[in-house]
C-alpha positions in Angstrom: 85.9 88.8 98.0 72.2 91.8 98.0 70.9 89.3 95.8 73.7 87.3 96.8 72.1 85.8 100.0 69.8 83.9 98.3 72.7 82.1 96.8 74.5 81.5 100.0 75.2 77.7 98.9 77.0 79.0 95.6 80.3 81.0 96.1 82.1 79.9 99.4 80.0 82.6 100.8 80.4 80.4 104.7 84.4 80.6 104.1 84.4 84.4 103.0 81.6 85.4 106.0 84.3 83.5 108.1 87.5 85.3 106.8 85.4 88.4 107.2 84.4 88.2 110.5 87.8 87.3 111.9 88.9 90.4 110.2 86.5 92.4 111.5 87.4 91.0 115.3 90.9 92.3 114.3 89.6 95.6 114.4 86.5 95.6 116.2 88.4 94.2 118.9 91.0 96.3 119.5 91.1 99.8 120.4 93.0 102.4 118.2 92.8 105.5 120.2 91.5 107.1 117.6 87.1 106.1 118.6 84.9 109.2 119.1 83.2 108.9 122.5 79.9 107.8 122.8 76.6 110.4 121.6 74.8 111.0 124.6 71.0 111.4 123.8 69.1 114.1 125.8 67.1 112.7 128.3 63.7 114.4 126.7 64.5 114.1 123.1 61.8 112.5 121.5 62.5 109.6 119.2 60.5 110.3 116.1 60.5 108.8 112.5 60.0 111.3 109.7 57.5 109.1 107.6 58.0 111.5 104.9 61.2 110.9 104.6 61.2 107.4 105.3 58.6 107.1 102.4 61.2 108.8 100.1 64.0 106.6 100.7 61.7 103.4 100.1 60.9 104.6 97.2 64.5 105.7 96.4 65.5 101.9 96.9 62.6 100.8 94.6 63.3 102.9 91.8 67.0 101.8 92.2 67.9 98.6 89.6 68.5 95.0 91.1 71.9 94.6 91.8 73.1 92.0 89.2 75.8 89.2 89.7 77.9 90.9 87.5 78.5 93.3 89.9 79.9 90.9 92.3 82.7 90.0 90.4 86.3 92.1 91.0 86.5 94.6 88.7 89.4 93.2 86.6 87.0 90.5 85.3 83.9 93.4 84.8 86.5 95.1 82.6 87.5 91.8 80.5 87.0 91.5 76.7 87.5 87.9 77.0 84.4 85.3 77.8 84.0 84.5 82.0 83.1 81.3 80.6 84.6 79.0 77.6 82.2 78.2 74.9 83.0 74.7 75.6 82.4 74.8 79.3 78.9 76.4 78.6 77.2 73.0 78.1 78.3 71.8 81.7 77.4 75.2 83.2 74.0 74.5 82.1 73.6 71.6 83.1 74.6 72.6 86.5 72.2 75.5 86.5 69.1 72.7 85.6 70.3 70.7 88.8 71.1 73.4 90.9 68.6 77.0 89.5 70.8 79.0 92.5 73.8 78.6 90.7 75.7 81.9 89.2 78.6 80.9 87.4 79.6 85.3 87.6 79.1 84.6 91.6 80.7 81.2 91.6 83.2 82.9 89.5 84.1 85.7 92.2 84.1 83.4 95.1 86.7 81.5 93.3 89.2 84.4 92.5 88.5 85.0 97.0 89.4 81.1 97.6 92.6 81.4 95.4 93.7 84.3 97.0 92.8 82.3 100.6 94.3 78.9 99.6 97.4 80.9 98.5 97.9 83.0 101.9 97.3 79.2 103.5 99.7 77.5 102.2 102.7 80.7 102.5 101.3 80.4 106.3 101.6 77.3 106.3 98.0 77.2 108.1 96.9 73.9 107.4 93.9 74.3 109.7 92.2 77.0 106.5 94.0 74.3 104.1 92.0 71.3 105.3 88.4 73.1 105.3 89.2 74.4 101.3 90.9 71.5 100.1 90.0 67.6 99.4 91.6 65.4 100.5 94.5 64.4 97.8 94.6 68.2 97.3 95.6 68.9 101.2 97.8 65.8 101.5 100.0 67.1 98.4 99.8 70.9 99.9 100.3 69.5 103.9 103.5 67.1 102.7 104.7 70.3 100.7 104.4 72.3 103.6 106.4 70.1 105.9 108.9 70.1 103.4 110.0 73.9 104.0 109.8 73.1 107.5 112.3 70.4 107.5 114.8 71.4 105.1 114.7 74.8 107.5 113.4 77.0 104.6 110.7 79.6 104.5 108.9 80.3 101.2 108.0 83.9 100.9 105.0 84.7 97.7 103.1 87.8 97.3 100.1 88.2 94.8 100.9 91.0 93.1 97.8 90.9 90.9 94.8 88.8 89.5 95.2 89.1 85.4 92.4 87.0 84.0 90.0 84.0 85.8 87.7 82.4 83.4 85.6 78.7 83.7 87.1 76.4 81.0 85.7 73.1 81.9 82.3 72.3 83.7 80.3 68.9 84.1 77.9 67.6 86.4 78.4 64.1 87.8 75.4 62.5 89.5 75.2 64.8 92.7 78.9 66.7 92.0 79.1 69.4 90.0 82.7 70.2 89.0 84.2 73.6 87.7 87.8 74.3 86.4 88.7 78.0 86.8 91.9 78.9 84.5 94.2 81.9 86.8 96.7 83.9 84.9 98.2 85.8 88.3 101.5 87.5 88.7 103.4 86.7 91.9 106.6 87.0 93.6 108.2 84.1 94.7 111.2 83.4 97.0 112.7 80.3 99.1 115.2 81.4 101.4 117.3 79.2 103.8 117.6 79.3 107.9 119.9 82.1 107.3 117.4 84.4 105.1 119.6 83.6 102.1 117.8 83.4 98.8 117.7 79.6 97.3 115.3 80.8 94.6 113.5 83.5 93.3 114.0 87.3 93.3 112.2 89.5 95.8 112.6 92.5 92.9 110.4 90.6 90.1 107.4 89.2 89.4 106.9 86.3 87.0 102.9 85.7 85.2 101.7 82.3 85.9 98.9 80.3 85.1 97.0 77.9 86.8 93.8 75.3 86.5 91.8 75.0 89.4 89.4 72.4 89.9 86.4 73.1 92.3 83.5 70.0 93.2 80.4 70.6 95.0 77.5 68.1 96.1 74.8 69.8 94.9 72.5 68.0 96.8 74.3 68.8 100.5 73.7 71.3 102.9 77.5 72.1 102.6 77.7 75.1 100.8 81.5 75.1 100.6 83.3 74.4 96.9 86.4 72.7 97.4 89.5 72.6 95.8 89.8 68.5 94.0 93.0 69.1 91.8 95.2 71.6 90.4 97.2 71.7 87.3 100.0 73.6 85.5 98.2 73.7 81.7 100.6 74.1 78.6 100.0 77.4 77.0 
């Protein structure tokens, strides 16, 4: 999970490129049997631009409109009737944007939905090396401890995202230097604990249940650190 690169210190765009590029190794990397050898140029083919034609796609890529930031976002939340951002988290979202003029709360809001799906493959991975450049510190402590309590009790905790419902900003305020943002997840997931044996403890591999959660992401506006992290996360009451 363009105009975008201007607003490289918005939307965990250092932690995506990352997760990107080691996906791209994955394949890049490894042959599939499958790669078309090599086009061998002529030895006396002349290399020659058609200016022409060159001339028509500049001015194809001129007449095309700027790509907006609402393009970035997944196309569940392009297709929502409800607002990206509460009416009473617009006032904070402002004031962000008058500290900071390259935020985008629809790009922050995109790189957000990528981080929840990351943070959540992290912690079923138990890869605590991601964890602890995403999360603060209280956050990673709580996710770490949980973590190494799978591990001891000799049980493995199996989720799958099986979609992204609705992600919305429902609280936003700008202390000092940190800006803070609370993006509100309704997902669906499957979730299993099963013992040393592969017995199920909990859950049911053949259903889904819809849950929602309230992320909290900080920022020092004022660093070079373009990464949001995770600072708390909470279960709110619907």
């Amino acid at each position: 999970m363009s105009q975008g690169i201007s607003y490289i210190d918005i939307i965990f765009l250092a932690l995506v490129a990352g997760f990107l590029i080691l996906r791209l190794r994955s394949v890049l990397g490894r042959r599939t049997g499958n790669e078309k050898p090599p086009m061998q140029r002529p030895q006396d083919e002349d290399v020659v631009v058609d200016l022409a034609t060159r001339r028509r796609a500049d001015q194809d890529d001129a007449a095309r409109p700027a790509r907006s930031s609402t393009d970035e976002l997944p196309l569940f939340l392009r297709r929502s009737t409800e607002p990206l951002v509460a009416p009473e988290a617009m006032g904070g979202v402002m004031a962000i944007k008058a500290a900071d003029p390259a935020f985008d709360e629809n790009r922050f809001l995109a790189g957000s939905v990528a981080a929840f799906e990351m943070i959540l493959n992290a912690y079923v991975q138990g890869d605590t090396k991601m964890l602890r450049s995403l999360l603060a510190d209280e956050v990673y402590r709580q996710f770490a401890e949980a973590i190494k309590g799978f591990a001891d009790r000799g049980e493995k905790l199996e989720t799958e995202l099986i979609g992204m419902r609705a992600a919305s900003i429902t609280s936003a305020r700008l202390d000092g230097r940190n800006a803070f943002l609370t993006v509100r997840f309704v997902t669906e997931q499957m979730i299993v604990v099963r013992d040393r044996s592969g017995a199920i403890l909990e859950g049911d591999p053949s259903r889904f249940e819809q849950l929602v959660d309230a992320w909290t992401f900080s920022r020092d506006i004022a660093s070079r650190d373009p990464n949001w992290r995770l600072v708390t996360t909470t279960t709110p009451e619907e």
